[in-house]
Backbone bond lengths (Angstrom), bond angles and torsions (degrees), N, CA, C in turn:
res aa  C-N    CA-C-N  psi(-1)  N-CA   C-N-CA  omega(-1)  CA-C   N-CA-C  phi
1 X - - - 1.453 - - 1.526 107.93 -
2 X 1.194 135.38 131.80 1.172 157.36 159.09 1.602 113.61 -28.99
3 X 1.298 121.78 129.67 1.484 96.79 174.06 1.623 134.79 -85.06
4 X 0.684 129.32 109.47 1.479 143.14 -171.74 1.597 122.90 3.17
5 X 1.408 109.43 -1.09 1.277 116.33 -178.12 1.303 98.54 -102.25
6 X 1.760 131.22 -42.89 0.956 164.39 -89.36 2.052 69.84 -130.19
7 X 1.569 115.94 -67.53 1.213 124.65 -158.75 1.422 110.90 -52.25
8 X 1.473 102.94 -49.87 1.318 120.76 -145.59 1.505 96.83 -75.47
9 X 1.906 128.48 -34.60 1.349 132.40 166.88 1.734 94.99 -47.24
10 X 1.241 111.66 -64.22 1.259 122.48 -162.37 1.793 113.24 -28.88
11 X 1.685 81.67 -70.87 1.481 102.64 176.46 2.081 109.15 -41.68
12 X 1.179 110.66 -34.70 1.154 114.42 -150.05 1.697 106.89 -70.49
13 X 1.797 92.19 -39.92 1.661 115.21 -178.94 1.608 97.06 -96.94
14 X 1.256 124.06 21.95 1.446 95.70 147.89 1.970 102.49 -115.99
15 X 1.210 96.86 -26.83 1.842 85.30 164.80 1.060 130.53 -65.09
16 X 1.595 126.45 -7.73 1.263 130.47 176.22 1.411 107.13 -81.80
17 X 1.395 111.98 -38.55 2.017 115.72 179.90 1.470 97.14 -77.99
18 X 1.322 135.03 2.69 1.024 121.16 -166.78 1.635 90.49 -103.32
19 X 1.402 125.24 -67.61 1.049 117.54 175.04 1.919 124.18 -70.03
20 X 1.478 115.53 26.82 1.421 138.49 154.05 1.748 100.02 -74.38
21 X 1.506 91.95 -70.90 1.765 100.25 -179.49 1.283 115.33 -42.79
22 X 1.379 108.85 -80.49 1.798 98.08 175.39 1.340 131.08 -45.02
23 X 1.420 120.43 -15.54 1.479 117.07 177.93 1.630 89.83 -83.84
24 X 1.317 124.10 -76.40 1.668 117.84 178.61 1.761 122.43 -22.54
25 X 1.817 107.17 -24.60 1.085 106.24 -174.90 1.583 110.80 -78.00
26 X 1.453 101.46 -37.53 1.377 107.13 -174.78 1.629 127.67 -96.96
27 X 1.419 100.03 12.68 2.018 115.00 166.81 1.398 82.32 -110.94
28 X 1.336 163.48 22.34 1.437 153.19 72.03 1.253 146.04 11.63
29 X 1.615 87.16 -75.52 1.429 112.32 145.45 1.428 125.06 -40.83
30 X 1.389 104.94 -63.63 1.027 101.30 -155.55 1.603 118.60 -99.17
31 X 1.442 94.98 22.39 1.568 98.36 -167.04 1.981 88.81 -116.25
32 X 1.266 114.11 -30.14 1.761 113.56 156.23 1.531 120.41 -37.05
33 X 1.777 109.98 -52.69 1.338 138.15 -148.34 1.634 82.97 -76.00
34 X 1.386 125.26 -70.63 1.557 135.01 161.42 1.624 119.22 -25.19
35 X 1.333 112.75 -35.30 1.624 95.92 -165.55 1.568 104.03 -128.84
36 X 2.100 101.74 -4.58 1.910 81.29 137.30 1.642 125.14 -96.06
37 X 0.824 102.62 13.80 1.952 115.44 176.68 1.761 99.77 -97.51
38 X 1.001 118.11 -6.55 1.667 128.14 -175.40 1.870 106.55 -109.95
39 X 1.278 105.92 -52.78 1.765 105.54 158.11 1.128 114.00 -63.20
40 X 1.815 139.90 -25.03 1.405 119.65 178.13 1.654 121.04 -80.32
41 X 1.508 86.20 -34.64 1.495 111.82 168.34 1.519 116.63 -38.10
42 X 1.622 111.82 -63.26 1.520 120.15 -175.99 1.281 97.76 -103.36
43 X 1.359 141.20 28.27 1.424 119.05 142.61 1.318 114.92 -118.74
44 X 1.880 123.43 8.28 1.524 107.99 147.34 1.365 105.02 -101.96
45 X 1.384 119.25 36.93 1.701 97.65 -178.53 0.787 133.69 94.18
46 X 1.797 112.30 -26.36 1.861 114.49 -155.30 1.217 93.18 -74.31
47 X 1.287 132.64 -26.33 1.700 121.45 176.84 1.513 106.49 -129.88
48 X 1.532 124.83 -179.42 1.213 115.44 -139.75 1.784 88.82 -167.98
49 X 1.598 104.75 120.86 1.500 82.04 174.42 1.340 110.64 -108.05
50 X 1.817 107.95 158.80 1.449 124.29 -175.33 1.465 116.72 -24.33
51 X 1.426 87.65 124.65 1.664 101.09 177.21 1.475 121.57 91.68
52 X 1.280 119.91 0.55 1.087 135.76 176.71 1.781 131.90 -115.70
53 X 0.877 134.12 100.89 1.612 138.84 -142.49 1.441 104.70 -135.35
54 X 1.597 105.30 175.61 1.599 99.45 161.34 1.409 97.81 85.08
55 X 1.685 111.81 136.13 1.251 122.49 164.04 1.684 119.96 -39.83
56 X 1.283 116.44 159.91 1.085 120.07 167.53 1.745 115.07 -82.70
57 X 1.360 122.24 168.60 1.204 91.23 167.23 1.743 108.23 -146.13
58 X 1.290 131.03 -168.15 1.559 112.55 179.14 1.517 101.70 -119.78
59 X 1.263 116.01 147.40 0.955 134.02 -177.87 1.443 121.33 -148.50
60 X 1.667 131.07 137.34 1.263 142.93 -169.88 1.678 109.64 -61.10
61 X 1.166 109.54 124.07 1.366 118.53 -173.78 1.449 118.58 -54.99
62 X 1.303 119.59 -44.72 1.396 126.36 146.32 1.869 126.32 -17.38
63 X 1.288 93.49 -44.14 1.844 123.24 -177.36 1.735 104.85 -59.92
64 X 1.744 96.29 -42.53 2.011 82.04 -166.58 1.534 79.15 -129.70
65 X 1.408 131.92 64.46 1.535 121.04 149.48 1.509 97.51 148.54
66 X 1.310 105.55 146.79 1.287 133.61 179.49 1.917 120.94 -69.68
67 X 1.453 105.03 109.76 1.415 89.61 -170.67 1.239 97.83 -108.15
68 X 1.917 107.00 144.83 1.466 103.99 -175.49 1.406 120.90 79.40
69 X 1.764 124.99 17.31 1.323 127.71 -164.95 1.410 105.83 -61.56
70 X 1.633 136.59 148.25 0.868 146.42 -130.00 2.076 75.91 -98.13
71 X 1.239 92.78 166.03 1.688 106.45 149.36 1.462 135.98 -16.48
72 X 1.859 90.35 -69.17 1.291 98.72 -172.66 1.697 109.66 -69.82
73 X 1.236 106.83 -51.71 1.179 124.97 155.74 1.608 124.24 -0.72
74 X 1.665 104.01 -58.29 1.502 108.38 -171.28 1.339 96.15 -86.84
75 X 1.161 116.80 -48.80 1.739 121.73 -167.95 1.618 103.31 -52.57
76 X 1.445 106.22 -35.50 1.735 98.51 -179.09 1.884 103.34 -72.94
77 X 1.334 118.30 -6.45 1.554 104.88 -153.24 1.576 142.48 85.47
78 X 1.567 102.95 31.55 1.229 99.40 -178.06 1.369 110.21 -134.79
79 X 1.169 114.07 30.98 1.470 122.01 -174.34 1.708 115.03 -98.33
80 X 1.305 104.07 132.24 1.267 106.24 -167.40 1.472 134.52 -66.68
């Protein structure tokens, strides 16, 4: 066993990585919480990134991708 001075450093530098971890855990947190509030953001529109303007508009799914691409299709990589 270590002598008691020996521990108490010990103890000291493993509570410090300990409260490293939990802080890393929770700019984690909170950096998830940020960038699904950032995908809802730019996928209804409410924000818009640079260079990009102008209503949205609707269009038939058929129009920007292949539904149901055949076989060959996927195996080459073009399946939607």
């Amino acid at each position: 066993v270590p002598p008691l001075e020996e521990q108490e450093k010990l103890a000291v530098i493993l509570s410090t990585w300990d409260d490293g971890i939990d802080q890393t855990g929770a700019l984690l947190t909170a950096a998830k919480r940020r960038k699904k509030a950032l995908v809802h953001q730019l996928l209804t529109g409410k924000k818009r990134l640079p260079g990009y303007e102008g209503r949205w508009r609707r269009v038939k799914m058929e129009d920007v991708c292949q539904i149901n691409p055949t076989r060959a299709g996927r195996q080459a990589g073009f399946a939607a």
